[in-house]
Structures are given as C-alpha cells and as structure tokens.
C-alpha positions, 0 to 999 in steps of 0.5 A: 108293179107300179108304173114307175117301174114298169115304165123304167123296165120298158126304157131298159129293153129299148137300151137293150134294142137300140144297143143290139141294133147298133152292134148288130152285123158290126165288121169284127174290127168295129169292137176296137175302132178308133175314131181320134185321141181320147174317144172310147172304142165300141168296147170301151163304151160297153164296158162302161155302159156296163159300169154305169148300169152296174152302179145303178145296181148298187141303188138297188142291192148295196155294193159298189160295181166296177166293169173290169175289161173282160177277154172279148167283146162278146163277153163284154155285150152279155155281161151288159144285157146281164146287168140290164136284165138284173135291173129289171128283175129289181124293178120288176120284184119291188126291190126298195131304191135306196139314197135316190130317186127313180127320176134321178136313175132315169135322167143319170145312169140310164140315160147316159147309158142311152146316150152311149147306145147312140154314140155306138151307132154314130162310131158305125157310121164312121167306121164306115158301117151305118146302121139302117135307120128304122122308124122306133115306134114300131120296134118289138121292144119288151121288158121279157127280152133284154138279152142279146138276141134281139128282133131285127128292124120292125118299120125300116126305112126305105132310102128313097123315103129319107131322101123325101123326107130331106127334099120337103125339109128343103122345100119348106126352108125355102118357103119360110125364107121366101115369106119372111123376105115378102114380110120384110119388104112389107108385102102381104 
C-alpha cells in the first residue's frame, strides 16, 4: 500500500474516533436533539456522513449509494463505521479510484464527513452535554479499529489547564496592545 492510501486510511480512523468521542456517553434523547429550524439532529447528521462515505464508495466499486433512515440511532452509527471500515478495506487492497483523485476524496467527502463529526460535538454542548476536551496528538487512533468501539481519551485535558491556557491568551492580548499603544505614541 502506498502512503497515499495509508494516510487516507489513517484519516478514516481519526473520523471514526472523533465521531465515537463525541457520540460517546450522549443522553439517550441526544440522537434527536433539535438545536432550531433547519438544523440536522445528531441522527440525521450520521445518516448523512454515512451517505457522503457511501458516495465515496462508489469511486471505488461503481454504483450509486443512498442512506435510507435505519430504525435507530445505533444502527445508523454501525452502519457509518461499516462503511468506513469498507473504505478502508479498498485503500488498503488497491482497489483502483475511478473519475477523481485521492486529493479530490480528502478535501470533498471525507472532509465533510469530518466537518459533521465536529458540528456532532458542537450539538453536545448545546444539548447541554460537552464533551471533555482531549489533546488529539495522543489519541490510540488505528486503521485496525474503525468500528464503534473506541478507546476513551488518551491525554485529556484537565480544567484547570484550559483555564491557564485562557489567562496567558489574555495575558499576552494585553501585552500586544500595550506595545502597539507605546509604538503609536513613538515610544521605544
């Protein structure tokens, strides 16, 4: 396998990780919460990261895809990691892409699969739920576990260090604004 691939296999497992995180210990009312008019539930946004994977699929087997609602919100999560996990399997063989580029399957399906997996953590917090945050570098992320069953945080953050974090940021903001008020006033 090239590292094209690899590295493409390597970006499903993060979805799958960082979908699992923010889906993991969700209310059980979370898979229909409602954040206004117009915005996808938590379930409508897998189904459809389902569908955009799905479609991704096709540029590998031929076909066309389309997510119908499964009976719950479970079934919609496996069958999301199902299709990732067959993505993968396709990278991982040398199953030839046909019509686009690996470039054009990163920056259009699969990222915008990603880009859900972050409005599903951004819903949690809404719905009154956040999820802890957690420092990615470390996370147990492999191409050999895409399923739903995902390790918990590896480095997560402990409060106090957000709220640090959140004082030096205001530190310096007001350092760069002391200096560029002396530099105005033509003070070294």
């Amino acid at each position: 396998m090239d590292e094209t691939r690899s590295l493409l296999r390597h970006f499903l497992a993060a979805l799958a990780y960082r979908t699992q995180k923010a889906l993991r210990d969700a209310p059980p009312s979370f898979a229909e919460f409602q954040a206004g008019s117009g915005v996808r539930t938590p379930c409508e946004l897998v189904r459809h990261m389902a569908s955009v994977l799905g479609y991704a699929r096709t540029f590998f087997v031929g076909g066309v895809f389309r997510a119908e609602p499964l009976p719950s919100f479970e079934s919609e999560i496996e069958r999301f990691h199902e299709i990732i996990a067959d993505l993968a399997a396709h990278l991982a063989s040398g199953t030839p892409i046909r019509e686009i580029s690996y470039e054009q399957l990163l920056q259009g399906p699969f990222s915008d699969a990603m880009t859900h997996a972050g409005q599903i953590a951004l819903l949690r917090r809404q719905a009154g739920a956040p999820v802890p945050s957690e420092n990615f570098l470390f996370a147990q992320i492999s191409p050999e576990r895409l399923g739903s069953r995902q390790p918990g945080a590896a480095a997560p953050t402990p409060v106090w260090l957000g709220k640090v974090v959140h004082w030096a940021w205001k530190l310096a903001r007001w350092q760069n604004r002391f200096r560029a008020g002396k530099s105005s006033r033509g003070q070294p």
